[in-house]
Residue frames as a rotation matrix with the C-alpha (Angstrom) as fourth column:
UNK 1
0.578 -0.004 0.816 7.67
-0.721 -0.471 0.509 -16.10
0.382 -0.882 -0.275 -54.66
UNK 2
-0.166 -0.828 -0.535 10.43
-0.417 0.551 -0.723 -17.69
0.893 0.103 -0.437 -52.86
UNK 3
0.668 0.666 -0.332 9.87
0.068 0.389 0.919 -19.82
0.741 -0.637 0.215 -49.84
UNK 4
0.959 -0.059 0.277 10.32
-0.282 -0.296 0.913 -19.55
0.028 -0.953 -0.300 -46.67
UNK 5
0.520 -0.794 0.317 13.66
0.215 0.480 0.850 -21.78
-0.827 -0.374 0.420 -46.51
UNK 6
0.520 -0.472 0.712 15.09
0.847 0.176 -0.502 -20.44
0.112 0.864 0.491 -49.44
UNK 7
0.847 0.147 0.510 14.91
-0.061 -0.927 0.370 -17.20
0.528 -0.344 -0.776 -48.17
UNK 8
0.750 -0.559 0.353 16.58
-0.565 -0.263 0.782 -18.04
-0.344 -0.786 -0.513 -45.02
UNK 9
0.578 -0.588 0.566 19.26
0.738 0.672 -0.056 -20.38
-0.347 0.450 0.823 -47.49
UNK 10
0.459 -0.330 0.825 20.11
0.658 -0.497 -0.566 -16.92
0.597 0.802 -0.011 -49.16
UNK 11
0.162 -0.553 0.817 20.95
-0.274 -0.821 -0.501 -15.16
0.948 -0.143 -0.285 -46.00
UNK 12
0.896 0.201 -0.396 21.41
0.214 0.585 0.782 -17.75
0.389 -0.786 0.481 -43.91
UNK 13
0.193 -0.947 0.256 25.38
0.854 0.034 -0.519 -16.64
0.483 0.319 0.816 -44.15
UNK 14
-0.337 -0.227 0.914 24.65
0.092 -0.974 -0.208 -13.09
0.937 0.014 0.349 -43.19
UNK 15
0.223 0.636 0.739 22.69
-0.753 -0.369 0.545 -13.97
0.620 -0.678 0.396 -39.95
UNK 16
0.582 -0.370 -0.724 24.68
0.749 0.591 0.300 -17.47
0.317 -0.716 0.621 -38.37
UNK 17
-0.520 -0.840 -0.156 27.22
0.358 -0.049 -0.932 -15.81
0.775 -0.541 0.327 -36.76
UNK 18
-0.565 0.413 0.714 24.66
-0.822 -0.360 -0.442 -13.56
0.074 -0.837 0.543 -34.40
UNK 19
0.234 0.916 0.326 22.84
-0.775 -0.027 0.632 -16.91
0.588 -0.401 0.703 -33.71
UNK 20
0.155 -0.689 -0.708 25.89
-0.008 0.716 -0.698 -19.10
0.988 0.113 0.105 -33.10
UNK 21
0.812 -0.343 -0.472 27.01
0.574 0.327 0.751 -19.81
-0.103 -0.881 0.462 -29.59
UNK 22
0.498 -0.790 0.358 30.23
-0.786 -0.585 -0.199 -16.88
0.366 -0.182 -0.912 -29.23
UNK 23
0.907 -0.249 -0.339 33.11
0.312 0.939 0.144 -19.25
0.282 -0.236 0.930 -28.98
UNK 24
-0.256 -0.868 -0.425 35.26
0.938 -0.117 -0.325 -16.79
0.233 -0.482 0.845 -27.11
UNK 25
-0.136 0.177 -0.975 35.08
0.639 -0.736 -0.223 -13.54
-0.757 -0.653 -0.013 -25.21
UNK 26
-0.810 -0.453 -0.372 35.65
0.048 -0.683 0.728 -11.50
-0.585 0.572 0.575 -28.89
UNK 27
-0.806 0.563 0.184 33.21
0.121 -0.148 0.982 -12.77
0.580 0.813 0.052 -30.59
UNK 28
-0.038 0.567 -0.823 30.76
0.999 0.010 -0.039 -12.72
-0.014 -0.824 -0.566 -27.57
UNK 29
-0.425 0.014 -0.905 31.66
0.069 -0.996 -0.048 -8.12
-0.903 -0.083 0.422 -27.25
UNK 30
-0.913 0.245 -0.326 31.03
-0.408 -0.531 0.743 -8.10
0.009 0.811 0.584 -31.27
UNK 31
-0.226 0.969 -0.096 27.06
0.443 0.190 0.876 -9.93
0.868 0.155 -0.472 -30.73
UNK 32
0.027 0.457 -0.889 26.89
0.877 -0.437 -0.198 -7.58
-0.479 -0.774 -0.413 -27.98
UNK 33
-0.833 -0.384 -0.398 27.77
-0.112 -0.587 0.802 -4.71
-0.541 0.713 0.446 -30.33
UNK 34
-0.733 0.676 0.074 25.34
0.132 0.034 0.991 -5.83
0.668 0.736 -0.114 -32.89
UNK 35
-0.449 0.727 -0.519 22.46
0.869 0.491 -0.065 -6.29
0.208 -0.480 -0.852 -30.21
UNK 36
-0.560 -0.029 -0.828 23.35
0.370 -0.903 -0.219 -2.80
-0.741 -0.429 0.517 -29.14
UNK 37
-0.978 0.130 -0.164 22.61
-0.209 -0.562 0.800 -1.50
0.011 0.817 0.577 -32.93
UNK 38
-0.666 0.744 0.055 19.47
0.420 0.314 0.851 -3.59
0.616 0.590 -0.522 -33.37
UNK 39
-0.020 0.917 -0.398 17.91
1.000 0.027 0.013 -2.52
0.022 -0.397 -0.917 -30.46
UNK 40
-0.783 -0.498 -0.373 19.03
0.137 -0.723 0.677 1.25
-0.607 0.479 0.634 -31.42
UNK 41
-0.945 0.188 -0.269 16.77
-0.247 0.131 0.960 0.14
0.216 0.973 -0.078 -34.49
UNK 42
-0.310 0.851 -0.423 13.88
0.705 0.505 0.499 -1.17
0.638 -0.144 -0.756 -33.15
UNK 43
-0.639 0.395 0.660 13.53
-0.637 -0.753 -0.166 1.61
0.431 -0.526 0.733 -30.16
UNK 44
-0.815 0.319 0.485 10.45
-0.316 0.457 -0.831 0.45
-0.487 -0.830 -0.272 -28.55
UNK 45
0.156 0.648 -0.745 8.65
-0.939 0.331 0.091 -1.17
0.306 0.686 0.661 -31.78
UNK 46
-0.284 0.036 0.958 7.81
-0.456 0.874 -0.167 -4.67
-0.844 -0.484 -0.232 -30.49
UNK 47
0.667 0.698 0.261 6.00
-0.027 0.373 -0.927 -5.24
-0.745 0.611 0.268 -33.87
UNK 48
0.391 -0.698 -0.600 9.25
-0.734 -0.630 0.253 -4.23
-0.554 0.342 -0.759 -35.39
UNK 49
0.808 0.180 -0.561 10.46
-0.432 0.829 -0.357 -6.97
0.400 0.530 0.747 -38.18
UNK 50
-0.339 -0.935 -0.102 14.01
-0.363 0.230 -0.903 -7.25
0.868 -0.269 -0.418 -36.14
UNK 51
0.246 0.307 0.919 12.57
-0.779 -0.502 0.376 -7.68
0.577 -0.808 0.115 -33.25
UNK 52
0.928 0.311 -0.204 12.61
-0.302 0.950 0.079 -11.24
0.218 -0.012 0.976 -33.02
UNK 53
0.527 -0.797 -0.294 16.24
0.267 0.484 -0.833 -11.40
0.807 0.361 0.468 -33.89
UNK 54
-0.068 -0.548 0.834 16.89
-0.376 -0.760 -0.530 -9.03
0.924 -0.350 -0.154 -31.30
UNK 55
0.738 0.650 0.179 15.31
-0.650 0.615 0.447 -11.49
0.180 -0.446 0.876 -28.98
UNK 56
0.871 -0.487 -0.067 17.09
0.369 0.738 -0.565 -14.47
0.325 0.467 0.822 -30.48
UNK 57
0.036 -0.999 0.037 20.41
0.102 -0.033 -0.994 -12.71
0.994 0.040 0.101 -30.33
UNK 58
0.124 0.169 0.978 19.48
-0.870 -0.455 0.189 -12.09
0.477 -0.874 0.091 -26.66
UNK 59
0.773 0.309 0.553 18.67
-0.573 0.714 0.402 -15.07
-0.271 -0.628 0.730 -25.48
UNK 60
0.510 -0.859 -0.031 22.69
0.559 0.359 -0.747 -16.39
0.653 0.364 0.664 -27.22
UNK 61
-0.070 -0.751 0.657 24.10
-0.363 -0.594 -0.718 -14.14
0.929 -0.289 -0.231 -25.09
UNK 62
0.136 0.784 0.606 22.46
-0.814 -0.260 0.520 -15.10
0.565 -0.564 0.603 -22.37
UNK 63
0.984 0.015 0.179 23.26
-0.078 0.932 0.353 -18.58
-0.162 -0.361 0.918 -22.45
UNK 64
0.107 -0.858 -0.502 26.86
0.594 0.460 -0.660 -17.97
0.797 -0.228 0.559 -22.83
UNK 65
-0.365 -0.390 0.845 27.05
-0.700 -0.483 -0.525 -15.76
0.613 -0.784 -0.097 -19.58
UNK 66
0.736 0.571 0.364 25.12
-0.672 0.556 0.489 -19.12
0.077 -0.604 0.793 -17.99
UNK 67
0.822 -0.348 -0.450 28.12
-0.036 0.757 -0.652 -20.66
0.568 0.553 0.610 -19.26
UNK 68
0.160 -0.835 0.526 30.99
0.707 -0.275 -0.651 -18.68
0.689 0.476 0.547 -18.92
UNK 69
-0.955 -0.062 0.289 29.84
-0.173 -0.675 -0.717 -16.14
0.240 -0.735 0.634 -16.31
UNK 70
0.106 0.951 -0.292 27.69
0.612 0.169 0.773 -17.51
0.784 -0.260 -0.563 -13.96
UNK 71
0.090 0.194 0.977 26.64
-0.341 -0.915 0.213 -15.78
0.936 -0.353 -0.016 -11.40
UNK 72
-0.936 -0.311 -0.165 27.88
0.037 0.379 -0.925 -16.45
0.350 -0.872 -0.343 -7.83
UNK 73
0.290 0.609 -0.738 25.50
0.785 0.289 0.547 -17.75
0.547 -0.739 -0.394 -5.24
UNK 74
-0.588 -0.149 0.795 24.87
0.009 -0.984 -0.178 -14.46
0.809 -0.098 0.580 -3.21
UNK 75
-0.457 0.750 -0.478 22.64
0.823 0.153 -0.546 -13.80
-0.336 -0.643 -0.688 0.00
UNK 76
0.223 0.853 0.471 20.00
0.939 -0.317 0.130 -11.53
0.260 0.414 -0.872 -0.43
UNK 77
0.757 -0.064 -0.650 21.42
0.615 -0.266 0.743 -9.54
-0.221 -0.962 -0.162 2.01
UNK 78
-0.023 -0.976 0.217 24.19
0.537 0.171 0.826 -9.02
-0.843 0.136 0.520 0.10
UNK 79
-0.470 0.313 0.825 22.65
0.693 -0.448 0.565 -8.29
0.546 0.838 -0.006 -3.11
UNK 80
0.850 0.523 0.071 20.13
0.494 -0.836 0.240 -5.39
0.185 -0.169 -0.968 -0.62
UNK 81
0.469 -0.462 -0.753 23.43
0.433 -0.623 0.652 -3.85
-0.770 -0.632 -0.092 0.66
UNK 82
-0.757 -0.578 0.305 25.36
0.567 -0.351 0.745 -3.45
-0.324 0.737 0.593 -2.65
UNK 83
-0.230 0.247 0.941 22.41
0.658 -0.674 0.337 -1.82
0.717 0.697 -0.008 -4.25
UNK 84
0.868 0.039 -0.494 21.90
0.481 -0.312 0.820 0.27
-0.122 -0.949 -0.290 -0.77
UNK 85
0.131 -0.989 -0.062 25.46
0.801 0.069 0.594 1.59
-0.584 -0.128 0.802 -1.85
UNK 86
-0.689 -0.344 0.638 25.09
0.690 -0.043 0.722 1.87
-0.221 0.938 0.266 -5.52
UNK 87
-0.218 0.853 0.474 22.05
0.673 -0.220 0.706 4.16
0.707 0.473 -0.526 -4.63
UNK 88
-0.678 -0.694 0.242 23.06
0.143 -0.448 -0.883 5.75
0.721 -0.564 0.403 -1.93
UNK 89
0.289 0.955 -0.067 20.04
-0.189 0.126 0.974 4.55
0.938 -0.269 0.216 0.40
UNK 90
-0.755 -0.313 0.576 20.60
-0.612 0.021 -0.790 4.54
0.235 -0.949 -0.208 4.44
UNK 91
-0.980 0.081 -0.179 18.71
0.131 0.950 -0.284 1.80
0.147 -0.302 -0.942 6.45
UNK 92
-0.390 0.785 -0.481 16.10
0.363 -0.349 -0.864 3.97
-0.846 -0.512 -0.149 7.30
UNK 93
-0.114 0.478 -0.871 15.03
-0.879 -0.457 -0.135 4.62
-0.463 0.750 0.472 3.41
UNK 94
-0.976 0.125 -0.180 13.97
0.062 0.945 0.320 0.99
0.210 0.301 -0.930 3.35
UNK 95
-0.345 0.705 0.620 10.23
-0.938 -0.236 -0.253 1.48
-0.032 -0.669 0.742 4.26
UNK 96
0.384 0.396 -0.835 9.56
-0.627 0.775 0.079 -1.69
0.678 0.492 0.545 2.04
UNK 97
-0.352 -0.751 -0.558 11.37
-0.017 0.602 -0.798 -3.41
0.936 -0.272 -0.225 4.58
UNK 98
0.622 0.420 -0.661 9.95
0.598 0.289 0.747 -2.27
0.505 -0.860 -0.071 7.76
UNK 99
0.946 -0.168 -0.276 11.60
0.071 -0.725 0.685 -0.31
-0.315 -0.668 -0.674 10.75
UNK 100
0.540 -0.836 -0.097 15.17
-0.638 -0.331 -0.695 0.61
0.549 0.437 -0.713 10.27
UNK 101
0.129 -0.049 0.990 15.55
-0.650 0.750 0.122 -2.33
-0.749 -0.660 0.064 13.12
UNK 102
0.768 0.463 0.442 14.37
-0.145 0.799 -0.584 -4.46
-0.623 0.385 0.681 10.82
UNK 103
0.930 -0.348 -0.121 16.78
-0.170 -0.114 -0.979 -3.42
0.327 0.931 -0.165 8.00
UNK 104
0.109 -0.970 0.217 19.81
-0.967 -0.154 -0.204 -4.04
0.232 -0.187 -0.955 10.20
UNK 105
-0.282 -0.512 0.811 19.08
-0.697 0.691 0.194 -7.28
-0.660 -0.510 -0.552 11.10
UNK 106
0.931 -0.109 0.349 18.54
0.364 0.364 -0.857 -8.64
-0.033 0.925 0.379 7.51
UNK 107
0.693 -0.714 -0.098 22.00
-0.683 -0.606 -0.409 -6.80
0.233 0.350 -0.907 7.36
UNK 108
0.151 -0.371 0.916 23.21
-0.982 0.051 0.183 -8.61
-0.114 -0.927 -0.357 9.80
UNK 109
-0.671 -0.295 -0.680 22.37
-0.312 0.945 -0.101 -12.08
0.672 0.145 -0.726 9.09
UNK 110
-0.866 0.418 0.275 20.03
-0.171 0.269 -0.948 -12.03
-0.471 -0.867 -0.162 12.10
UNK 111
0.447 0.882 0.149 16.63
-0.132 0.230 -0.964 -12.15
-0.885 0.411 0.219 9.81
UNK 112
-0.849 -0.285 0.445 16.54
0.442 0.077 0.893 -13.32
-0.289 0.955 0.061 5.77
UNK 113
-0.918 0.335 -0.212 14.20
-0.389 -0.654 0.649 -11.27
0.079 0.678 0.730 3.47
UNK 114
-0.241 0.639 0.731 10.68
0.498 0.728 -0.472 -12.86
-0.833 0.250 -0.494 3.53
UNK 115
-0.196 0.200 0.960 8.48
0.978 0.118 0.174 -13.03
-0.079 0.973 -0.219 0.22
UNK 116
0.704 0.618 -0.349 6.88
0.645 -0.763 -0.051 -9.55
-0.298 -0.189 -0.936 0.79
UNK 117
0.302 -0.779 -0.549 10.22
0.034 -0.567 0.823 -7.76
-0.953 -0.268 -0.145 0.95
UNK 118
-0.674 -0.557 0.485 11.91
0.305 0.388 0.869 -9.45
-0.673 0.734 -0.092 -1.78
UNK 119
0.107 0.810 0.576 8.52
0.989 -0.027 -0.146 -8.18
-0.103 0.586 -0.804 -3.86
UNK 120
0.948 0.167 -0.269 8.66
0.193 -0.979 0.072 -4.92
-0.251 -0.120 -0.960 -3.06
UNK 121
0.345 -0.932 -0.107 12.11
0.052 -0.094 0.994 -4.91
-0.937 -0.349 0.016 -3.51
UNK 122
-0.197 0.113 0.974 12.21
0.848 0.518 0.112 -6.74
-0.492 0.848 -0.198 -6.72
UNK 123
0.342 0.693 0.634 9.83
0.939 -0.286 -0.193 -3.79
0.048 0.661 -0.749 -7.95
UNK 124
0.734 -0.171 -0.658 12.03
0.259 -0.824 0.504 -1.09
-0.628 -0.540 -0.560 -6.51
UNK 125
0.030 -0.906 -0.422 14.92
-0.572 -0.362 0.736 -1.63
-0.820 0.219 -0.529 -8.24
UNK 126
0.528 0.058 -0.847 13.92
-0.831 -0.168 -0.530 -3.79
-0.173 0.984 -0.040 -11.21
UNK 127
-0.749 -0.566 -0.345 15.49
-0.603 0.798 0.001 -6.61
0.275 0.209 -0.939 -10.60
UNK 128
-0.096 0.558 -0.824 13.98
-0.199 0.801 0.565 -10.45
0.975 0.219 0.034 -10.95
UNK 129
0.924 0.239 0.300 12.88
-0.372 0.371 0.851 -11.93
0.092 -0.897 0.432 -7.03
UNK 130
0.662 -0.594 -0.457 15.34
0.346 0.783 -0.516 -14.37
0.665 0.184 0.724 -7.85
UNK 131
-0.090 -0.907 0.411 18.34
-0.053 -0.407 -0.912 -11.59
0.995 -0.103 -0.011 -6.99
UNK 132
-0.133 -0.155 0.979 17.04
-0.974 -0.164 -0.158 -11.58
0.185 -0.974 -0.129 -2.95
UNK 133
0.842 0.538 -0.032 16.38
-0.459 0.747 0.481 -15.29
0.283 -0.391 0.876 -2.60
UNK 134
0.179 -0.680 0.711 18.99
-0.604 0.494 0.625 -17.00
-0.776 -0.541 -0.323 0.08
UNK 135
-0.303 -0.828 -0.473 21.48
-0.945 0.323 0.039 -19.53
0.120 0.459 -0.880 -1.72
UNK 136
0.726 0.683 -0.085 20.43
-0.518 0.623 0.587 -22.96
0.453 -0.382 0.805 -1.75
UNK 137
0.116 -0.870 0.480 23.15
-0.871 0.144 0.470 -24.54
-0.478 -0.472 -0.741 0.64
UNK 138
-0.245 -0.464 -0.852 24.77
-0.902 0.431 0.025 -27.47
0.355 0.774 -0.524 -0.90
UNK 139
0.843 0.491 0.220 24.26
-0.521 0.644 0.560 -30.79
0.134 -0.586 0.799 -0.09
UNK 140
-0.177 -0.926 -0.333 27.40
-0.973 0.216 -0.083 -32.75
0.149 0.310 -0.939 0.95
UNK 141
0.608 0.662 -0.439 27.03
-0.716 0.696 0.058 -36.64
0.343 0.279 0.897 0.74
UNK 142
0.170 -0.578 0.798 28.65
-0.722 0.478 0.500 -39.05
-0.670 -0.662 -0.336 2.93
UNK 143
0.679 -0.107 -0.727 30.90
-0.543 0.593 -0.594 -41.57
0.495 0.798 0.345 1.37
């Protein structure tokens, strides 16, 4: 029986490149590509033997869009109206939010999201808390 590290010595060739760091937009589409297949493959087997990699190859992508494409510093507000669009939702089909009052002046700038909202929200559309939480403003430092 071969050991562990031989193993991964024999196909260690066939499996750097999806754990490498993408060192340019091309190779970055072709370990999306692959991800696409594996998870294709796996379906919703967590116990699956890819699974891991599929993980792994996840969590490379991941850190080059932290890199390379970060995400802009957004207001919540911002991030409720775009998906308010992209769903075609009117102020008044916010109950999670409160009166349709309410939902204009988070629009507005006049109120920010509190934790509640941003929960309910969060769970509405799937997305992390993170996406409604105000920008932290910058500090600037006298010199």
């Amino acid at each position: 029986m071969q050991t562990l590290v031989e193993q991964a010595t024999k196909h260690w060739s066939y499996l750097a490149p999806l754990l490498s760091m993408p060192s340019n937009d091309a190779d970055y589409d072709a370990r999306v590509d692959a991800l696409d297949e594996l998870l294709e493959l796996i379906g919703d087997d967590e116990a699956h033997p890819l699974a891991s990699l599929a993980s792994r190859l996840g969590d490379v992508l991941e850190a080059y869009d932290e890199e390379h494409r970060p995400m802009p510093d957004v207001a919540g507000s911002d991030v409720l109206r775009y998906l308010m669009q992209e769903h075609q939702i009117s102020q008044s089909g916010l109950p999670e939010l409160g009166a349709q009052s309410v939902v204009s002046a988070i629009l507005a700038g006049r109120r920010q999201l509190n934790w509640r909202q941003i929960c309910e929200l969060s769970e509405r559309f799937g997305l992390s808390t993170d996406m409604f939480k105000e920008p932290t403003p910058t500090r600037r430092v006298a010199g």
